[in-house]
Backbone bond lengths (Angstrom), bond angles and torsions (degrees), N, CA, C in turn:
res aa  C-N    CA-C-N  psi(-1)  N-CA   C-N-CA  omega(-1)  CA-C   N-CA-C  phi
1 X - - - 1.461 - - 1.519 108.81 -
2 X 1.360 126.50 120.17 1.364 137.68 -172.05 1.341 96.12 -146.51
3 X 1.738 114.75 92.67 0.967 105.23 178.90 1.749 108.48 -108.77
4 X 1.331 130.06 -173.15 1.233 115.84 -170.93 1.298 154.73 -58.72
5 X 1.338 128.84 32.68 1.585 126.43 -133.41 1.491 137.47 -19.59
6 X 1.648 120.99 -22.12 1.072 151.52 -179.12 1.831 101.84 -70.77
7 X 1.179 104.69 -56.62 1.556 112.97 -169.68 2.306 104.02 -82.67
8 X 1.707 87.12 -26.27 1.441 83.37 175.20 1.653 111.43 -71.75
9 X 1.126 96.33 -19.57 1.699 104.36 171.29 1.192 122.38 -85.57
10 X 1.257 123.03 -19.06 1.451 130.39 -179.73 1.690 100.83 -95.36
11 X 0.745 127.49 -14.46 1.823 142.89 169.78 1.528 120.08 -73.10
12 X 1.751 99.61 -46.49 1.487 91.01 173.07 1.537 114.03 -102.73
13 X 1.279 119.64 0.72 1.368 130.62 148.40 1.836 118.88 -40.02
14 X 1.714 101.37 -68.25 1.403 108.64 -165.68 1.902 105.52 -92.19
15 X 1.816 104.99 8.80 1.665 81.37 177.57 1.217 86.61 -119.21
16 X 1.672 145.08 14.07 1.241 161.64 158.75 1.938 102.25 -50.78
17 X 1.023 103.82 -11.98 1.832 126.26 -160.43 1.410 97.65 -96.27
18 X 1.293 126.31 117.56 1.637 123.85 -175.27 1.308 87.09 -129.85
19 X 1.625 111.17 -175.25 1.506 142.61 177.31 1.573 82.41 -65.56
20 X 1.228 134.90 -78.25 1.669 121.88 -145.95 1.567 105.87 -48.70
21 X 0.995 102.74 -33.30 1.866 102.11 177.63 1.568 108.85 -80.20
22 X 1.047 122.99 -30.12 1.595 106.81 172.75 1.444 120.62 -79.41
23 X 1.582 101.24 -27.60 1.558 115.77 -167.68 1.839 118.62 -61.37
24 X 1.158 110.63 -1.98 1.349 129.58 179.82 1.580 99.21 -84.13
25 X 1.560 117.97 -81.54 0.999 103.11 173.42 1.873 145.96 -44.51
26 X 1.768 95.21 -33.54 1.067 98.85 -179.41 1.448 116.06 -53.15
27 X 1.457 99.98 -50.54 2.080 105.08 -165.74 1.294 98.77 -63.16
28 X 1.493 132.36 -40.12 1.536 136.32 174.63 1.647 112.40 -51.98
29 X 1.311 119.72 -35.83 1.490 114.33 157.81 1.093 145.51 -113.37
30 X 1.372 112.45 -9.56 1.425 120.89 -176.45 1.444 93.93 -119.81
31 X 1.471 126.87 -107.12 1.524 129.83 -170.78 1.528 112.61 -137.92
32 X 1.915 100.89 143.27 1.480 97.01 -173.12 1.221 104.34 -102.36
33 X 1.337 140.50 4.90 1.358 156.47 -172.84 1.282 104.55 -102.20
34 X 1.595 132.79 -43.48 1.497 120.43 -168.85 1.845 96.28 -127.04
35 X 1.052 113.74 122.44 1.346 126.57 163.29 1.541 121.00 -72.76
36 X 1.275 130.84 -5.53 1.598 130.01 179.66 1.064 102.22 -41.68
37 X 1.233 128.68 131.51 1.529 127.91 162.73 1.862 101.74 109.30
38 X 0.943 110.92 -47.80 1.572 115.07 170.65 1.885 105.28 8.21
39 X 1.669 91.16 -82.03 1.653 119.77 -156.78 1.442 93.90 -38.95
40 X 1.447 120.16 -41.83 1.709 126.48 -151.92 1.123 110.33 -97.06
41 X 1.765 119.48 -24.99 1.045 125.81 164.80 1.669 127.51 -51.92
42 X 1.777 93.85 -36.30 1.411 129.25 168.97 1.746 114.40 -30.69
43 X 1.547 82.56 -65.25 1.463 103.00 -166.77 1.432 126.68 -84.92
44 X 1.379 93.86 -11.55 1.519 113.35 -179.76 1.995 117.88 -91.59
45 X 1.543 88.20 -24.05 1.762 107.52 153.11 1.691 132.12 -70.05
46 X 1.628 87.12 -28.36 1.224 109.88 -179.89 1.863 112.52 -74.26
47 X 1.564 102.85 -57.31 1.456 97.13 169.44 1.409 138.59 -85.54
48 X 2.118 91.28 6.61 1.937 83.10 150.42 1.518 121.12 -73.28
49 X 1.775 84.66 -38.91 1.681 71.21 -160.57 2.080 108.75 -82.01
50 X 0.695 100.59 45.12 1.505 119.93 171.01 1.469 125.86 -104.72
51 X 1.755 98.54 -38.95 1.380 115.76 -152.25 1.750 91.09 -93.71
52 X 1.502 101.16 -33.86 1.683 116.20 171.10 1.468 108.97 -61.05
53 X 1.182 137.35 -56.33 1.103 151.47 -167.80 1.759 101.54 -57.03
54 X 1.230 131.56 -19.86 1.295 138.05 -154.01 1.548 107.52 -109.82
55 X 2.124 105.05 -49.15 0.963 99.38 -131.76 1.400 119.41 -94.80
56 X 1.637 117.92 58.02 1.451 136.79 151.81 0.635 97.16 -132.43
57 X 1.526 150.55 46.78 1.601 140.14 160.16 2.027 99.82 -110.24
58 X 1.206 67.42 129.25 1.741 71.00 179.61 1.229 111.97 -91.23
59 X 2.025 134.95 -16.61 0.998 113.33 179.78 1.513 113.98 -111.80
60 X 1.541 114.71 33.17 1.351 126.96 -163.80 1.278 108.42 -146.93
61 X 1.159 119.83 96.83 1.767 130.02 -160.57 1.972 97.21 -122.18
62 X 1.646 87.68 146.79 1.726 96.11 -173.69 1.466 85.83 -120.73
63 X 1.667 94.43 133.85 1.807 92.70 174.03 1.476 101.67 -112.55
64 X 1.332 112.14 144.64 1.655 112.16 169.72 1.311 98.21 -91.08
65 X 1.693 101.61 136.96 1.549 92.71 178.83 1.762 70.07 -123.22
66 X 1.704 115.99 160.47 1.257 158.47 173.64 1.514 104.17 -84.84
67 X 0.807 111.44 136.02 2.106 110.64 162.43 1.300 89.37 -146.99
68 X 1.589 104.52 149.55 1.528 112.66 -158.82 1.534 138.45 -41.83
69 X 1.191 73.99 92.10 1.977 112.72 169.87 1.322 103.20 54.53
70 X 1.971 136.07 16.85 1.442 107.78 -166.45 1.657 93.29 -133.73
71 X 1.845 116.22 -12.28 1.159 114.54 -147.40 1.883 89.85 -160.45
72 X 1.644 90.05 144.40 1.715 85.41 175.98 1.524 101.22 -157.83
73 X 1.265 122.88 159.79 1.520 126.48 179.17 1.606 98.16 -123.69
74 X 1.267 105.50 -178.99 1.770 136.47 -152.08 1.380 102.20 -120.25
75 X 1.809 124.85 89.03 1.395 83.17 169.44 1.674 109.30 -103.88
76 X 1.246 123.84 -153.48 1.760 135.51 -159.18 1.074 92.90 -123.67
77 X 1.399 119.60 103.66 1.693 105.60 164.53 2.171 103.69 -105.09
78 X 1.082 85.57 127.28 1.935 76.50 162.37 1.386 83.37 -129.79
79 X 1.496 83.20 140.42 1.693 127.80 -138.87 1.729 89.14 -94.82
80 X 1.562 125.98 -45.21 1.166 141.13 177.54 1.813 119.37 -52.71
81 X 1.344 84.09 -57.12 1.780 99.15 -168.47 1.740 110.12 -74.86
82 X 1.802 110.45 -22.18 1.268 145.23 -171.64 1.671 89.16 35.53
83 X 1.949 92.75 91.13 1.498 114.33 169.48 1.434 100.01 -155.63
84 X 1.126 89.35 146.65 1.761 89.61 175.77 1.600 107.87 -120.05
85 X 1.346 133.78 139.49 1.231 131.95 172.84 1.541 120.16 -107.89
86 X 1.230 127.38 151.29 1.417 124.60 -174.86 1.511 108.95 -141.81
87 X 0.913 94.66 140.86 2.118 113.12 -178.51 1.243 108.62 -86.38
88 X 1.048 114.32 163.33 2.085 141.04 -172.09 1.145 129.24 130.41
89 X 1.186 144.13 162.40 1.292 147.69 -119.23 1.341 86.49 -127.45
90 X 1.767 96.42 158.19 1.749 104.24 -174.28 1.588 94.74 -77.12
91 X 0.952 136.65 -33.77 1.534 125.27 -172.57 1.732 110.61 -56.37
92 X 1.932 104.36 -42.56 1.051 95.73 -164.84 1.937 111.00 -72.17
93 X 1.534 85.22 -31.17 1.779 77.87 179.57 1.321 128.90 -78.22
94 X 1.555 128.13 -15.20 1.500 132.81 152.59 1.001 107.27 -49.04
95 X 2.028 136.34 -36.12 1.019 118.80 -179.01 1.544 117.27 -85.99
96 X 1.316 111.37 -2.27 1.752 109.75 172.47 1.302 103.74 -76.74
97 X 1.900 120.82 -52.13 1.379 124.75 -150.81 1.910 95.72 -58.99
98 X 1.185 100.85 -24.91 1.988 101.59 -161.64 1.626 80.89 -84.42
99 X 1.398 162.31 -41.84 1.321 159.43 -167.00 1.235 108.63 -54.26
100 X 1.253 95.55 -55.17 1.456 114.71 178.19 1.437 136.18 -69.83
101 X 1.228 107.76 -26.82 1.405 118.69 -178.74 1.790 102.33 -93.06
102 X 1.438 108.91 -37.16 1.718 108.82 166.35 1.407 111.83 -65.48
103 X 1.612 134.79 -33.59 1.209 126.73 -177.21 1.038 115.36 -93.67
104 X 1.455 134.78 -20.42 1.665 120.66 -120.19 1.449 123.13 -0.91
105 X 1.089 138.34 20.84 1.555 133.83 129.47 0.932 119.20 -130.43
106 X 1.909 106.33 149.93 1.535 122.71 179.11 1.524 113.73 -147.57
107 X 1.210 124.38 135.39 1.464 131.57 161.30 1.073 130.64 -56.57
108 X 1.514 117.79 11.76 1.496 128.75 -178.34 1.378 120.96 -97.10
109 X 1.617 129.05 121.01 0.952 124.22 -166.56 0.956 123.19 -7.58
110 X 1.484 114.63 -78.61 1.870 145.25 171.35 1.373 87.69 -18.53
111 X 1.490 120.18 -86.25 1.742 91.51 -157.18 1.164 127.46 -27.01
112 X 1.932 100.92 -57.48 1.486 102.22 -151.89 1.746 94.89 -83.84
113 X 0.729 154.12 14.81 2.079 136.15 134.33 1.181 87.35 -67.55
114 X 1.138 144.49 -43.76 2.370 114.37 -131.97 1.751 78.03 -89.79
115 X 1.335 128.01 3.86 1.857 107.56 159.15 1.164 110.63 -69.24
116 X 1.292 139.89 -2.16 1.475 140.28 178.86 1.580 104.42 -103.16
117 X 1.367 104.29 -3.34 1.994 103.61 179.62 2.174 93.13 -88.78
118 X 1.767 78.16 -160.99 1.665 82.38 -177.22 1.109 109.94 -87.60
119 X 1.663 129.92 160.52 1.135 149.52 167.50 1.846 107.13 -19.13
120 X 1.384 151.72 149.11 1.404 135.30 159.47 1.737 101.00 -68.88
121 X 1.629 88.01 147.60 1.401 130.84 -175.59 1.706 96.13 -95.49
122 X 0.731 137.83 -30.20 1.811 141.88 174.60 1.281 97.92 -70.10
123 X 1.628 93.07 129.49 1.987 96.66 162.40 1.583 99.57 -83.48
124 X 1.041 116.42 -40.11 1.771 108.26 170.90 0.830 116.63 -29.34
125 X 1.842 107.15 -54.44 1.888 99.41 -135.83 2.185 91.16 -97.99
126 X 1.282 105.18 -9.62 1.472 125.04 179.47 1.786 104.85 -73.58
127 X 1.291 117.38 -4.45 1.365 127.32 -177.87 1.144 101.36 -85.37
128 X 1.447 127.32 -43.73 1.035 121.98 -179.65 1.996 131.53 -86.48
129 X 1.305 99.90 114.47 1.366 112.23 -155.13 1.503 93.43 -108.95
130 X 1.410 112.50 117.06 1.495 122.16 -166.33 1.680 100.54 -93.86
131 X 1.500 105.32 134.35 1.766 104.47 -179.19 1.506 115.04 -46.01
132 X 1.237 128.80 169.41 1.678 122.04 133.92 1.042 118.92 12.30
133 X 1.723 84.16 -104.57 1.318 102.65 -164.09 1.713 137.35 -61.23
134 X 1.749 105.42 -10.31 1.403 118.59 138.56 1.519 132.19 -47.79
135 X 1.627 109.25 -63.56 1.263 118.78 176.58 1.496 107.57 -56.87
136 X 1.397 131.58 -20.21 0.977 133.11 -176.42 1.829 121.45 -88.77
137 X 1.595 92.93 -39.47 1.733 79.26 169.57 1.246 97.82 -92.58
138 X 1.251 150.57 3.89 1.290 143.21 -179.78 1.980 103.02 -70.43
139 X 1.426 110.89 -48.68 1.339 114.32 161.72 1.195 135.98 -39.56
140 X 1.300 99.08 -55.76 1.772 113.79 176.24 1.662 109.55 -62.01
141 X 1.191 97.51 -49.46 1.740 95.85 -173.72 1.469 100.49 -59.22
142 X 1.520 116.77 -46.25 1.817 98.27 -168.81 1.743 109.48 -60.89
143 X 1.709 122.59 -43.64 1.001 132.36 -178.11 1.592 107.00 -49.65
144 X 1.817 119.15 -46.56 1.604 103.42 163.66 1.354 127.49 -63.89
145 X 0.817 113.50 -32.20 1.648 126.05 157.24 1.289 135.89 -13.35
146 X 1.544 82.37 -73.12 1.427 121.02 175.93 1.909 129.40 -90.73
147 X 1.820 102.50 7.41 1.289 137.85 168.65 2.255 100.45 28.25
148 X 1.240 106.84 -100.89 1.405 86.75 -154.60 2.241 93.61 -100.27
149 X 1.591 81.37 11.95 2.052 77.08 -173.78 1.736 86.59 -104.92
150 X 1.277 141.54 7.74 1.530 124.50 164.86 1.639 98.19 -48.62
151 X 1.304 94.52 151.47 1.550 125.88 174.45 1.307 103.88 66.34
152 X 1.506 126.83 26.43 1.279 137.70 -151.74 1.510 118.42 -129.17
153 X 1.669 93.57 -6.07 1.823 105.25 -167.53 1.642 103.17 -148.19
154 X 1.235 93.69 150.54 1.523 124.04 -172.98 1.018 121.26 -90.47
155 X 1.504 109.68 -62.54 1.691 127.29 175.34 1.473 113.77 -122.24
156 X 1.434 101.48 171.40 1.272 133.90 160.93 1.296 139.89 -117.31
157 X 1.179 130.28 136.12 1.473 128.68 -162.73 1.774 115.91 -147.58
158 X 1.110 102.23 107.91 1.933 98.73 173.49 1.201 113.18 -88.39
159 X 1.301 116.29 139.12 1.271 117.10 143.77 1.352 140.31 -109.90
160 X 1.167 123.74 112.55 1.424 134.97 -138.47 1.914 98.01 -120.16
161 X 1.421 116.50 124.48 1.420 133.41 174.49 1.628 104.47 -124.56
162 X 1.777 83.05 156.47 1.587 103.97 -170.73 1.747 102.48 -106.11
163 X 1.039 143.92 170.23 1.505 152.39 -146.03 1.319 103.38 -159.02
164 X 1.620 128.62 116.28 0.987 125.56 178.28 1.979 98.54 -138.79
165 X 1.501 103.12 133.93 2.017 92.16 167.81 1.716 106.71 49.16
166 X 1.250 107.95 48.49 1.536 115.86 -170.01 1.568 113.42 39.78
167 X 1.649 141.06 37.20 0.980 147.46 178.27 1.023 126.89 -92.49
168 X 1.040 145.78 -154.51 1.306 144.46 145.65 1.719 111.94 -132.81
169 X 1.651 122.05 111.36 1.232 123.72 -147.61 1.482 111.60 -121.43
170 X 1.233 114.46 0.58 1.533 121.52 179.38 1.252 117.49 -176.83
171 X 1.219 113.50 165.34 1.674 107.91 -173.73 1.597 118.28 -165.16
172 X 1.101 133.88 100.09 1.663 132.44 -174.64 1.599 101.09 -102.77
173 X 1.893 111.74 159.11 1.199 119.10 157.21 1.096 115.37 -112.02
174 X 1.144 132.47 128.61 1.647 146.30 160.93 1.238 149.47 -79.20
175 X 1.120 133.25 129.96 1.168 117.63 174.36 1.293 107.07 -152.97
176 X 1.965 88.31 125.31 1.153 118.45 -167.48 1.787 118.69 -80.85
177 X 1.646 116.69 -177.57 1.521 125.79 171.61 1.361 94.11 -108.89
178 X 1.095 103.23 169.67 1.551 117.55 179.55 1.487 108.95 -72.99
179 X 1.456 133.05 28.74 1.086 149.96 -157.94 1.122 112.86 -163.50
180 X 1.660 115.21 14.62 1.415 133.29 158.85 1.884 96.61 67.93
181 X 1.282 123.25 2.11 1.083 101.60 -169.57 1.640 111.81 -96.63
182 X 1.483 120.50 168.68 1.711 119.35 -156.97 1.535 103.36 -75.41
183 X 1.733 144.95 101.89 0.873 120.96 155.91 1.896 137.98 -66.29
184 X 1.713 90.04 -31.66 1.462 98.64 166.80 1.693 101.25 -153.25
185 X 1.658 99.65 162.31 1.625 95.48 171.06 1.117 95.76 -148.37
186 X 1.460 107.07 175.17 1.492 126.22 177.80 1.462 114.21 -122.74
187 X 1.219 132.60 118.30 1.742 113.21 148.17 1.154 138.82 -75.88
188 X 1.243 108.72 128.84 1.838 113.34 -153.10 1.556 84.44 -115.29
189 X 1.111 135.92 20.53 1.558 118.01 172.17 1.654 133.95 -58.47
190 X 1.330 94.73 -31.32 1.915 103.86 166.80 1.433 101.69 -55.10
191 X 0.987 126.58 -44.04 1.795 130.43 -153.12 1.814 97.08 -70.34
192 X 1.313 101.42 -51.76 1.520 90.19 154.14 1.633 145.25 -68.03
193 X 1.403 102.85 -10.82 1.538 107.56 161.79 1.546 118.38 -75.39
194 X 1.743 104.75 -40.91 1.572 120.08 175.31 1.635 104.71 -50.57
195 X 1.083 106.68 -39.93 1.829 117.43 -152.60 2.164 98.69 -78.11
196 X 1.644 97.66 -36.35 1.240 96.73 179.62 1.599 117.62 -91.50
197 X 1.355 100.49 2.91 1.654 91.45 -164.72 1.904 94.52 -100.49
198 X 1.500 100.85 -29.61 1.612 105.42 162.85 1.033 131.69 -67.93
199 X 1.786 127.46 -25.81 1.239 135.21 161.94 1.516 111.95 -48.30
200 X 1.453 106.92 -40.49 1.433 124.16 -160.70 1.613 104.33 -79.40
201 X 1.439 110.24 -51.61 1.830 111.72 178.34 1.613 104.48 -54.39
202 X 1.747 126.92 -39.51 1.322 132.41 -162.73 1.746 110.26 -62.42
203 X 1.669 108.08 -43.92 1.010 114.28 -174.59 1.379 123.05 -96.25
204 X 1.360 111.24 -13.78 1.820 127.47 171.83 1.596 126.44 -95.15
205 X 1.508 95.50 -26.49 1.535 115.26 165.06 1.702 95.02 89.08
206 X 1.408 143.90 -132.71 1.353 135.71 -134.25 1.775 100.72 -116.85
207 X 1.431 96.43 -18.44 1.440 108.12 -173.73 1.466 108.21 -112.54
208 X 1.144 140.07 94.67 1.453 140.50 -149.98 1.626 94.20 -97.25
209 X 1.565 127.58 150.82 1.525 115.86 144.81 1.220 132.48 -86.36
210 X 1.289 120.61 179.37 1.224 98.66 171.66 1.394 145.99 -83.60
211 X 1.651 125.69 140.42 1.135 122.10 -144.05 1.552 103.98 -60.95
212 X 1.643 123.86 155.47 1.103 148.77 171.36 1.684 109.22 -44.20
213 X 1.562 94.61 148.15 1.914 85.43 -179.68 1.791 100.93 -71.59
214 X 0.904 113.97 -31.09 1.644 111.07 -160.98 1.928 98.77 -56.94
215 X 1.290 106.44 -37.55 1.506 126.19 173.03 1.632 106.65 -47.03
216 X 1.140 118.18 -29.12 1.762 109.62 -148.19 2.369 93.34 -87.03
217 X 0.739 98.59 -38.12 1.318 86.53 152.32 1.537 143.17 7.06
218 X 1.832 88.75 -90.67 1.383 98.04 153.08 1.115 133.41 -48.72
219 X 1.148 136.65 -54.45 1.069 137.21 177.39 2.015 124.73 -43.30
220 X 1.432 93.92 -66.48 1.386 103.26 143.71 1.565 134.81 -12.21
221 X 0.962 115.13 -84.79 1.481 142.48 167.92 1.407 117.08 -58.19
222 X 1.491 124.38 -23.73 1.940 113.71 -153.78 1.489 85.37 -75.05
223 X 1.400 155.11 -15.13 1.451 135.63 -160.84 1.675 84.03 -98.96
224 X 1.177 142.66 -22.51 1.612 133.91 -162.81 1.672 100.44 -44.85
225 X 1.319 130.97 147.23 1.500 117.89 173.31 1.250 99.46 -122.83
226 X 1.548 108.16 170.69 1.552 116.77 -145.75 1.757 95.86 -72.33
């Protein structure tokens, strides 16, 4: 697994991005009394500053993909390595890998890309042999997905972070079977200590204080493995 270092940096950059950092703006424009919308606001901060992070790179393109008409995610294509990477939280993807392994099918993005990963490594989850006409919209959806780069990618890769004291406290890369299940991972949790301890020199200059309690978290947590 050699996945991109550039985009692994641009990953713990934009999921480095919590509610306390959006939550300023939000109450300043929308409402300081009702938080609805918060979470999406979250994520929708998240794939600017993603889409910014990219957008003079010619071999590193962010596609917005749409999911029905109300909500859409960011994925990472480098165009070179022909891999695409995708963001979400370790909670949310423990809760796909268990979906998946009880169904062998799901309507969730994740499935339909990880048909472009390897064959499943589970004799379990390899039991399950999806009809046709599964394997078939399962195709189409990754190919919309994957808009004008279908037939364009090799692999797949998550990157999945942990949340601690509104922080961001850990972080692995993955890569899954076409059965969502873990063939290998990485812990990328230093990269988030690097990412906060540079935030901290940028804005304090050579003599930093000491970091914030909400901060101590990380620290805590960066050895946790995926």
């Amino acid at each position: 697994m050699k996945p991109n270092p550039l985009i692994l940096h641009a990953s713990v950059e934009t999921m480095a991005i919590t509610a306390r950092d959006v939550r300023p703006d939000f109450e300043a424009s929308i409402a300081s009394v009702n938080h609805d919308g918060l979470p999406q606001a979250v994520w929708a901060r998240r794939g600017q500053m993603v889409t910014d992070l990219f957008i003079e790179n010619d071999t590193i393109k962010i596609r917005h993909v749409h999911r029905g008409g109300i909500w859409q995610f960011e994925a990472i294509i480098d165009v070179e390595q022909r891999e695409v990477y995708l963001l979400m939280t370790h909670d949310n993807l423990k809760t796909l890998q268990k979906r998946f392994k009880a169904h062998g099918y799901c309507h969730h993005y994740l499935f339909s890309l990880l048909l472009l990963n390897p064959e499943s490594i589970s004799v379990q989850q390899s039991l399950f042999q999806l009809d046709e006409d599964e394997t078939k919209a399962r195709q189409k959806d990754c190919d919309n997905i994957l808009g004008e780069f279908a037939g364009q990618i090799d692999r797949v890769y998550v990157a999945a972070f942990d949340y601690a004291a509104q922080a961001a406290a850990g972080g692995a890369i993955y890569l899954l079977d076409q059965n969502g299940a873990t063939i290998e991972s990485k812990d990328i949790s230093d990269m988030l200590l690097d990412q906060e301890e540079t935030s901290e020199k940028d804005s304090l200059g050579t003599d930093p204080v000491k970091r914030h309690s909400e901060s101590t978290p990380l620290v805590k947590l960066k050895t946790k493995k995926a």
